[in-house]
C-alpha positions as CSV (number, residue, x, y, z in Angstrom):
1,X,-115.2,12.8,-55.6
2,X,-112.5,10.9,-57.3
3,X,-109.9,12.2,-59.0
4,X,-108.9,9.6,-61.6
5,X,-107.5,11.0,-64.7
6,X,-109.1,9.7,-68.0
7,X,-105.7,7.7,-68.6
8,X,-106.1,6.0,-65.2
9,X,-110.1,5.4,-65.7
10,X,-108.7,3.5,-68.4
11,X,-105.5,1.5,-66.8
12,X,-107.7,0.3,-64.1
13,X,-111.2,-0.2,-66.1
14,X,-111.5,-4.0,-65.5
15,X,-111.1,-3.8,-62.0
16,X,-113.7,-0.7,-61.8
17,X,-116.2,-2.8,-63.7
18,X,-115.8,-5.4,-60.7
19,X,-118.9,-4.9,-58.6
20,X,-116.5,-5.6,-55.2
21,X,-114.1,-3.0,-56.5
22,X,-115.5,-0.4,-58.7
23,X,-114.2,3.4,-58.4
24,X,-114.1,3.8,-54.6
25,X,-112.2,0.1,-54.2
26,X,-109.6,1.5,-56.9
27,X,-109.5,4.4,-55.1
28,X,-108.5,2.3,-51.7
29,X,-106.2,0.6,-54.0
30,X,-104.3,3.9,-54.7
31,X,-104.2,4.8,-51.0
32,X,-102.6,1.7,-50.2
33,X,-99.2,1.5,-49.0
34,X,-97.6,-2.1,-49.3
35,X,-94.5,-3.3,-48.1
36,X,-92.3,-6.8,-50.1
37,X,-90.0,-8.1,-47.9
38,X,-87.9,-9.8,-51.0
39,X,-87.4,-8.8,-54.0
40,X,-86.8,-12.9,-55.4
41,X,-89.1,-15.3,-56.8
42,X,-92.5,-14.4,-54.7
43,X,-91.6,-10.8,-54.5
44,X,-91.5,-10.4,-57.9
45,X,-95.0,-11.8,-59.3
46,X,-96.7,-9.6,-56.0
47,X,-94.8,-6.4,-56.8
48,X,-95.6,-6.8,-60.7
49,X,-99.1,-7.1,-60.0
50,X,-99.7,-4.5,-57.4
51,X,-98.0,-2.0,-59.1
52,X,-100.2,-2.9,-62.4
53,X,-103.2,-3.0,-59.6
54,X,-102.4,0.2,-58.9
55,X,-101.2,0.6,-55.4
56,X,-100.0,3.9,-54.9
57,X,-96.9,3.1,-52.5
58,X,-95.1,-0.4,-52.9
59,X,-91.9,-0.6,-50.7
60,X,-89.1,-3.0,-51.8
61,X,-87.0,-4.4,-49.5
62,X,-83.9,-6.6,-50.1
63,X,-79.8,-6.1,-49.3
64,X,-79.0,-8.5,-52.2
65,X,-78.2,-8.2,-55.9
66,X,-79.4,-9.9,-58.6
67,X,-77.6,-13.3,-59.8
68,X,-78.0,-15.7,-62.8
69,X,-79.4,-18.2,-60.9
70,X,-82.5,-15.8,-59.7
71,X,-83.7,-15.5,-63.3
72,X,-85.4,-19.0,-63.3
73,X,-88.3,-17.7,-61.0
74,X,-87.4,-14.0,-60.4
75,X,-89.3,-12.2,-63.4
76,X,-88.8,-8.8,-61.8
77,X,-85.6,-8.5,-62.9
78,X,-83.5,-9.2,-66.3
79,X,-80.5,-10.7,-67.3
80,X,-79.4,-7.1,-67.9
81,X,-79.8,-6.5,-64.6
82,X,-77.4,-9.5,-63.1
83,X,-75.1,-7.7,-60.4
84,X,-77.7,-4.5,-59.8
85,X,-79.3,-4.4,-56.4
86,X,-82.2,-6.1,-56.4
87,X,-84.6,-3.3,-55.2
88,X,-82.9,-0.9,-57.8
89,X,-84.2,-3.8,-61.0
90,X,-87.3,-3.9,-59.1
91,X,-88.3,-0.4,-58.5
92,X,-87.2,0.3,-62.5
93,X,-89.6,-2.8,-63.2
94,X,-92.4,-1.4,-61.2
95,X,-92.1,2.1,-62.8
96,X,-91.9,1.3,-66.3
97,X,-95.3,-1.1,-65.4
98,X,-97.1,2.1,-63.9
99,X,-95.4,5.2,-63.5
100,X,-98.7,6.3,-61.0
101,X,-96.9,4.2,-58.0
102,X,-94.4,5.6,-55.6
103,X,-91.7,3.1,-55.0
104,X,-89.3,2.9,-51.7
105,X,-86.3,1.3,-52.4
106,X,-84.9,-0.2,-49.2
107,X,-81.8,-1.9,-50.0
108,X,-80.4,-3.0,-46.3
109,X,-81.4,-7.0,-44.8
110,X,-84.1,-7.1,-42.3
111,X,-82.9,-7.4,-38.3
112,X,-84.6,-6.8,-34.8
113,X,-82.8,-3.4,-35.1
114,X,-84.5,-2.5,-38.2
115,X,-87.5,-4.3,-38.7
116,X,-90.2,-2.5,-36.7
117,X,-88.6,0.7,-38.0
118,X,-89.4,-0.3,-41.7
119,X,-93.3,-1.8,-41.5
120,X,-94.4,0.8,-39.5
121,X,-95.1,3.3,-42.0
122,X,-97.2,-0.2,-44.5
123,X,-100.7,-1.1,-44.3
124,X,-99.8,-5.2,-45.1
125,X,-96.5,-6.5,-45.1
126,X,-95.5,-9.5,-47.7
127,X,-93.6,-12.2,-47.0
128,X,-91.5,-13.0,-49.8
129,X,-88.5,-14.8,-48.2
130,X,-87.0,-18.5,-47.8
131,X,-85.6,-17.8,-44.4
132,X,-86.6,-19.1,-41.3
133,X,-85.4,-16.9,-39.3
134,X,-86.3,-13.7,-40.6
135,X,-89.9,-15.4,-41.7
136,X,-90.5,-15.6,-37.5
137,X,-88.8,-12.1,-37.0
138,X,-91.3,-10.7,-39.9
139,X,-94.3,-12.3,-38.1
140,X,-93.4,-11.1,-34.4
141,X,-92.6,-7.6,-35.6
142,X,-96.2,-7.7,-37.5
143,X,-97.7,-9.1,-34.7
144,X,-96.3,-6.6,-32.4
145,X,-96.9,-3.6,-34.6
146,X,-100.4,-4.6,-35.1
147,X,-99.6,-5.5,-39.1
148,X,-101.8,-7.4,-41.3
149,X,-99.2,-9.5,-43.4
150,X,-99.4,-12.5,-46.3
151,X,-97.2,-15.4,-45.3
152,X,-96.0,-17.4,-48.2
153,X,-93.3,-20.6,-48.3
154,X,-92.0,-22.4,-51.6
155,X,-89.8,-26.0,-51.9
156,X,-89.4,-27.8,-54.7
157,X,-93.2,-28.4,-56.4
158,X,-95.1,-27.2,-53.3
159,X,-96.1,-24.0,-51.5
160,X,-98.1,-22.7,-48.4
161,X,-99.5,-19.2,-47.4
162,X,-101.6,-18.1,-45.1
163,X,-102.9,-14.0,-43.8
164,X,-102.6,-13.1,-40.9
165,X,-104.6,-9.9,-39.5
166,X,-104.3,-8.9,-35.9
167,X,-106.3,-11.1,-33.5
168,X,-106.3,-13.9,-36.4
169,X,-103.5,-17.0,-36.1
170,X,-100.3,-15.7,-36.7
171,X,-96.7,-18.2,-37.9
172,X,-96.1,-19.0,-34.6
173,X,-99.7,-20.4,-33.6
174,X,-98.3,-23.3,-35.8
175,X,-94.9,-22.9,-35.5
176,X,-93.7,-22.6,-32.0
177,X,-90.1,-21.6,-33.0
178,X,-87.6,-21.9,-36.2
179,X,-86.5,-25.2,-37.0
180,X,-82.8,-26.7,-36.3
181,X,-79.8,-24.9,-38.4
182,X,-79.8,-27.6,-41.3
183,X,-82.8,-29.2,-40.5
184,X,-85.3,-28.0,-43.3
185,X,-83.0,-27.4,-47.1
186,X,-83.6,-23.5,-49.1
187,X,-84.8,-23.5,-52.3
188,X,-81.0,-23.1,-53.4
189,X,-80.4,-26.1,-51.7
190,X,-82.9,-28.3,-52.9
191,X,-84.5,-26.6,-55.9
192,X,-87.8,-25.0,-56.6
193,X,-90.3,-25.1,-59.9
194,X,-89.7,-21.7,-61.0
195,X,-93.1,-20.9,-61.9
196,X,-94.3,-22.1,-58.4
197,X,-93.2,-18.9,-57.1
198,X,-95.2,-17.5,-59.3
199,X,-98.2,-19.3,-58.6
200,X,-98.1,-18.4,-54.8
201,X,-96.9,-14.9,-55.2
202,X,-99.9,-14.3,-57.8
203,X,-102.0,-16.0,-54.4
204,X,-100.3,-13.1,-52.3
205,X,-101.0,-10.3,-55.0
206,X,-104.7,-11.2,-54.0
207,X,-104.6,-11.5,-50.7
208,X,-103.2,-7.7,-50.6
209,X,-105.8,-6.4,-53.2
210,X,-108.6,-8.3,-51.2
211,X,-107.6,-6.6,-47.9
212,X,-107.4,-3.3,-49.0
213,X,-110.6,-3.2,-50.8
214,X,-112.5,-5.0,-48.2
215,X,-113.5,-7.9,-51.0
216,X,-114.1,-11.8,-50.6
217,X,-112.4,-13.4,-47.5
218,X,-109.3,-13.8,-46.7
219,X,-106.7,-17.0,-46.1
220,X,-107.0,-15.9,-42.3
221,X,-107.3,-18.9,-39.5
222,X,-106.0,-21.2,-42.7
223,X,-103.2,-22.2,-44.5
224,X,-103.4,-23.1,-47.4
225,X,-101.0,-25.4,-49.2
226,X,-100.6,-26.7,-52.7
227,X,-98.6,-29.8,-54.8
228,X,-98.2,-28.6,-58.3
229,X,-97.6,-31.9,-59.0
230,X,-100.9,-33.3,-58.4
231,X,-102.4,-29.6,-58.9
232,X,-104.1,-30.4,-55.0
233,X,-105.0,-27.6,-53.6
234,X,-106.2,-27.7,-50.2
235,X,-106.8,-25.5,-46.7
236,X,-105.7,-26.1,-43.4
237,X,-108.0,-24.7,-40.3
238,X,-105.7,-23.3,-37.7
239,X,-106.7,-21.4,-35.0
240,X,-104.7,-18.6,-32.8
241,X,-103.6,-20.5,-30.0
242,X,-104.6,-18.8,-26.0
243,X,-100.7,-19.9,-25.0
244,X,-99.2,-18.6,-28.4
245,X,-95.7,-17.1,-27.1
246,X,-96.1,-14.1,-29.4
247,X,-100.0,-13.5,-30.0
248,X,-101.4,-15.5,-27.1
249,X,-102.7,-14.5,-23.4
250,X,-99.3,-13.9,-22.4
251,X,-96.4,-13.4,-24.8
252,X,-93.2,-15.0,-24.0
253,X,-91.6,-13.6,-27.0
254,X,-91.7,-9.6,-25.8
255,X,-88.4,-9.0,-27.8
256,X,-87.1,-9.1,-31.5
257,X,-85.0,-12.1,-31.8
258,X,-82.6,-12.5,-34.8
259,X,-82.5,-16.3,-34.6
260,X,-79.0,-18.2,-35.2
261,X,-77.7,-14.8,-37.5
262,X,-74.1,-13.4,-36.1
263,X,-75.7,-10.4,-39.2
264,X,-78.5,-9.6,-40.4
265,X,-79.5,-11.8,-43.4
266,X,-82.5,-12.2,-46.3
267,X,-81.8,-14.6,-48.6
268,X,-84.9,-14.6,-51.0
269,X,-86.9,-16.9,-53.7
């Protein structure tokens, strides 16, 4: 038996009339405990719509503040809110969507010393940052914890995602290791579409609702990549790979590594 009050019978109505979802998927919804690594411009589209999905904990982690310059793409947070901690806008955002959810502000930068510490406690992980490094140290700590995650990348007019569920391809099945220092530009380096972001981030949103209530089929063993130029959508078959140094037959990478960081860093969308 379900305990849904008559005000949250109504909230989440159009996802109970879904036959995939109904009472017992929203109920799975509310169990759910999700975990935003990056409170910026994918972060907040997939913490705005889980939280008005109805996930009963979303955790919100980010060391940074908000700027001016975030408020292109960022739609978590307000220009009211320009020098608050990021997580703090967020969590105020996510409450005054649905005051059901229990948020978990987290306001410290990812590192091998904290990482495995943080995901543990998260059913799926999102990966809402424009850092190489920390996007490898997010999949090796998922992979070693056993997390399902969502994988997304923006740059200028494009984006790429992909989910990752243990046993499925994980980042470094296509990417053996993090690029040169300087070798691929950030979004504050060579701009991004603002409402790309949102676009992928809406893609992630799905990806976490589909997984915990068991519907359609997930973006595992593809990636999927877009030009919102062109509007092309298309998906990439990848497999896991037997030699992967993280997921394979025998790991190499048995360790956190914080890759070419003399600190701990997350720089987001």
């Amino acid at each position: 038996m379900y305990d849904f009050t008559e005000e949250e019978l109504q909230r989440y109505s159009r996802h109970i009339l879904l036959q995939d979802v109904g009472v017992e998927g929203q109920e799975k919804i509310r169990q759910g405990k999700v975990l935003v690594v990056g409170a910026g411009g994918l972060g907040s589209p997939v913490a705005l719509y889980l939280a008005a999905a109805g996930v009963g904990t979303i955790g919100i982690v980010d060391g940074d503040v908000v700027d001016l310059s975030n408020l292109q793409r960022q739609i978590i947070h307000t220009t009211a809110d320009i020098g608050k901690p990021k997580v703090i806008s967020a969590a105020d955002s996510i409450r005054a969507i649905n005051p059901h959810v229990k948020v978990n502000a987290i306001r410290e930068f990812l590192c091998a010393d904290n990482i495995r510490d943080v995901i543990r406690d998260y059913d799926f992980v999102i990966d809402g940052t424009d850092n190489f490094p920390v996007k490898f140290l997010i999949n090796d700590a998922c992979v070693m914890e056993g997390k399902p995650f969502s994988h997304g990348g923006i740059l200028q007019f494009e984006g790429q995602t992909f989910t990752h569920l243990p046993g499925t391809a994980c980042y470094r099945c296509m990417f053996k290791e993090p690029p040169p220092a300087g070798a691929v530009p950030t979004c504050s380096q060579a701009g991004v579409l603002g409402a790309i972001a949102g676009m992928l981030g809406t893609i992630q949103a799905a990806e976490t609702l589909k997984f915990l209530t068991g519907a359609g089929e997930l973006l595992t063993n593809k990636l999927l990549v877009f030009n919102a130029k062109t509007m092309d959508f298309r998906k990439i078959n990848i497999h896991p790979v037997h030699h992967c140094p993280v997921c394979g037959d025998t790991p190499t990478v048995t360790h956190l590594i914080d890759y070419e960081q003399t600190v701990c860093d997350l720089k987001n969308h």
